[in-house]
C-alpha positions as CSV (number, residue, x, y, z in Angstrom):
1,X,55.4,135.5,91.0
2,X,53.6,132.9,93.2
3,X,54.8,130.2,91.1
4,X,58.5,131.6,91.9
5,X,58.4,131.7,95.0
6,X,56.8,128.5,96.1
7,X,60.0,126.9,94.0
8,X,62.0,129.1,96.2
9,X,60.7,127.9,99.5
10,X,60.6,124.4,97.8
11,X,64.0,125.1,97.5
12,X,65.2,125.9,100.7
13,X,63.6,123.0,102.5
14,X,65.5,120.6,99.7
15,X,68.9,122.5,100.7
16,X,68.6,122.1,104.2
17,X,67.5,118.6,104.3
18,X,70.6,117.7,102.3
19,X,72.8,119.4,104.8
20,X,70.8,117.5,107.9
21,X,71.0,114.1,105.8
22,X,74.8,114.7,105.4
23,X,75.5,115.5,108.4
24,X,73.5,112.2,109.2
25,X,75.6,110.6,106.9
26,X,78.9,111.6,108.2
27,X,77.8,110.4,111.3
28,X,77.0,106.7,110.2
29,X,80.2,106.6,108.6
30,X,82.0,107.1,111.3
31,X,80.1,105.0,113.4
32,X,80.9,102.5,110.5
33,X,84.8,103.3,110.7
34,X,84.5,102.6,114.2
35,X,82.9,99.4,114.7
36,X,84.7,98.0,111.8
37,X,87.9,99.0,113.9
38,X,86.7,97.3,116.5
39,X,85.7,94.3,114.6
40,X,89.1,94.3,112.8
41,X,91.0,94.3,116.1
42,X,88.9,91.7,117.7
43,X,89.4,89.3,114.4
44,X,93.3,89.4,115.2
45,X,92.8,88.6,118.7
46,X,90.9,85.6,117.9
47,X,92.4,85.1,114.2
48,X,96.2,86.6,114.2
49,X,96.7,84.8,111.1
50,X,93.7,86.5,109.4
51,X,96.0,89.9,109.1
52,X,95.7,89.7,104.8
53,X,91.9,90.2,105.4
54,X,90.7,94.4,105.6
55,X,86.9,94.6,107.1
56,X,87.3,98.7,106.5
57,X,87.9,98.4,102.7
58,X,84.9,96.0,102.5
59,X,81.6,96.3,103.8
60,X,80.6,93.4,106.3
61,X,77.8,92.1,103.8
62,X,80.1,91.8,101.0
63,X,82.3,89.7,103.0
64,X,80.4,87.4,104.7
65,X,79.7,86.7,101.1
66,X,83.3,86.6,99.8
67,X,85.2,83.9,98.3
68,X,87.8,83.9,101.3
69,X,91.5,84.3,100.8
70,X,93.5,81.1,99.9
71,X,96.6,82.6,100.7
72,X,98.5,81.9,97.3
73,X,99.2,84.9,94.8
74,X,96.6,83.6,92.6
75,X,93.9,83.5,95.0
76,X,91.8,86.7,94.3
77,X,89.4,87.6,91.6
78,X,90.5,89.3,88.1
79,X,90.0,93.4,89.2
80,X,90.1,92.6,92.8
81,X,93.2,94.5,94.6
82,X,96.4,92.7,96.0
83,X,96.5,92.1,99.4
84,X,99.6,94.5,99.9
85,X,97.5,97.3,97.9
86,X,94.7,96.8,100.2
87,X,96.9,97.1,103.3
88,X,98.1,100.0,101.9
89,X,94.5,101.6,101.5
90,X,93.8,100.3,105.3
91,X,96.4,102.3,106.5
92,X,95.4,105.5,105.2
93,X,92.3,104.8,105.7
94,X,92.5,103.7,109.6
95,X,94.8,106.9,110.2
96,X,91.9,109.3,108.3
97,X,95.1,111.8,107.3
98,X,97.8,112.1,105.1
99,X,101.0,110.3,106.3
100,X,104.3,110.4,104.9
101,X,106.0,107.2,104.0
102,X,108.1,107.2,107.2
103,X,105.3,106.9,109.2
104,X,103.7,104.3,106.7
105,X,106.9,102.1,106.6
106,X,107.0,101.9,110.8
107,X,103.3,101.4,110.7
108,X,103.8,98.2,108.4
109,X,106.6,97.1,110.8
110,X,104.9,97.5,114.2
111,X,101.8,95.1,111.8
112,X,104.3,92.5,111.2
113,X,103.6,93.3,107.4
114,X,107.0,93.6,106.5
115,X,108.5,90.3,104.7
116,X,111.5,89.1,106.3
117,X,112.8,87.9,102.8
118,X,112.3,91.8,101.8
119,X,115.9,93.7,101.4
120,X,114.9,96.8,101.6
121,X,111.5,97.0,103.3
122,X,111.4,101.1,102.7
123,X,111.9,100.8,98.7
124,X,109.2,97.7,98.8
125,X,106.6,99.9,100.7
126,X,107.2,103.2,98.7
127,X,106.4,101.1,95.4
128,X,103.3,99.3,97.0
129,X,102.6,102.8,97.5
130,X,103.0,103.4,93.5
131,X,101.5,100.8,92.7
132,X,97.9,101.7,94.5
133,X,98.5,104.9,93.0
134,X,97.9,103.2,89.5
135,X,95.3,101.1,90.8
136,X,93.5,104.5,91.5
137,X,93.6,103.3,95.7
138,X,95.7,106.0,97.3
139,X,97.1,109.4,96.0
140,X,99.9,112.1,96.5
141,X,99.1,115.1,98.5
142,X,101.5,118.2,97.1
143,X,104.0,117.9,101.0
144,X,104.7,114.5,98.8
145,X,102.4,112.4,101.5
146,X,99.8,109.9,100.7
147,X,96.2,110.2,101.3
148,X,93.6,107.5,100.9
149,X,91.8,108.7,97.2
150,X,88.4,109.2,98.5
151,X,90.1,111.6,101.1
152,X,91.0,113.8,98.7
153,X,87.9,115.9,97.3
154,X,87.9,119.4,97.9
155,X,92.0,119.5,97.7
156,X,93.8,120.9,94.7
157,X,94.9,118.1,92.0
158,X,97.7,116.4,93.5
159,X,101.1,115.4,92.1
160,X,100.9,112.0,90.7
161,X,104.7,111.7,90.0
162,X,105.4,108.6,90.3
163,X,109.2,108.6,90.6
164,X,111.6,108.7,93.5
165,X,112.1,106.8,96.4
166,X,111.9,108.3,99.9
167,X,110.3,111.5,100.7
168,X,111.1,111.8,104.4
């Protein structure tokens, strides 16, 4: 019996560590969201041109590292996600909700991410959009908005349909 309850007690001090080193953890990360928020928006004060580059899907250290962008289609390594599929991660990722793809689409205007040369800027966002769904960056939230994928954990399995056009 002893034995039983020492693993217990052991028990109990493991559990509530992990809740204090979570709630630690959510705490860095959002001091990590912020400053590279704050890094990102000083880079286009200083670099407006630099817009392609996304400090809050890469970790500083990794990009200081980083073969930099060359700005042709070719430019980035075999795996590593288009620059229009990382914008669309950013996004999600900056707002920290789900967003429905009317609120993406003027997002991506008020960036000055939408190609001029694009017809129909809506339809060329929605399938960026499909497109990071396959890529495993983004998924669908059942209301038919997209979430960032590592934002979706304790929600139900979401609707990967990958079909129609505007939601909204």
């Amino acid at each position: 019996m002893g034995e039983n309850q020492a693993l217990r007690d052991a028990l109990g001090v493991a559990q509530r560590q992990l809740v204090e080193a979570e709630a630690e953890l959510r705490e860095v990360q959002e001091r990590v969201h912020n400053l590279r928020s704050v890094v990102y928006g000083l880079k286009q004060i200083f670099e407006p041109g630099d817009a392609g580059r996304t400090p809050e899907l890469r970790p500083a250290v990794e990009e200081s590292a980083a073969e930099p962008l060359r700005g042709t289609r070719g430019a980035r390594r075999r795996g590593e996600p288009s620059l229009s599929l990382r914008r669309a991660a950013q996004i999600l990722a900056e707002a920290q909700r789900p967003m429905r793809m009317r609120e993406i689409t003027d997002e991506w205007k008020s960036r000055g991410w939408v190609d001029p040369t694009w017809r129909a800027p809506k339809s060329a966002i929605n399938m960026i959009y499909q497109r990071a769904l396959r890529a495993g960056l983004v998924d669908r939230m059942p209301d038919r908005s997209w979430v960032l994928r590592s934002a979706v954990t304790d929600a139900p399995e979401s609707d990967h349909g990958v079909g129609g056009g505007d939601e909204d």
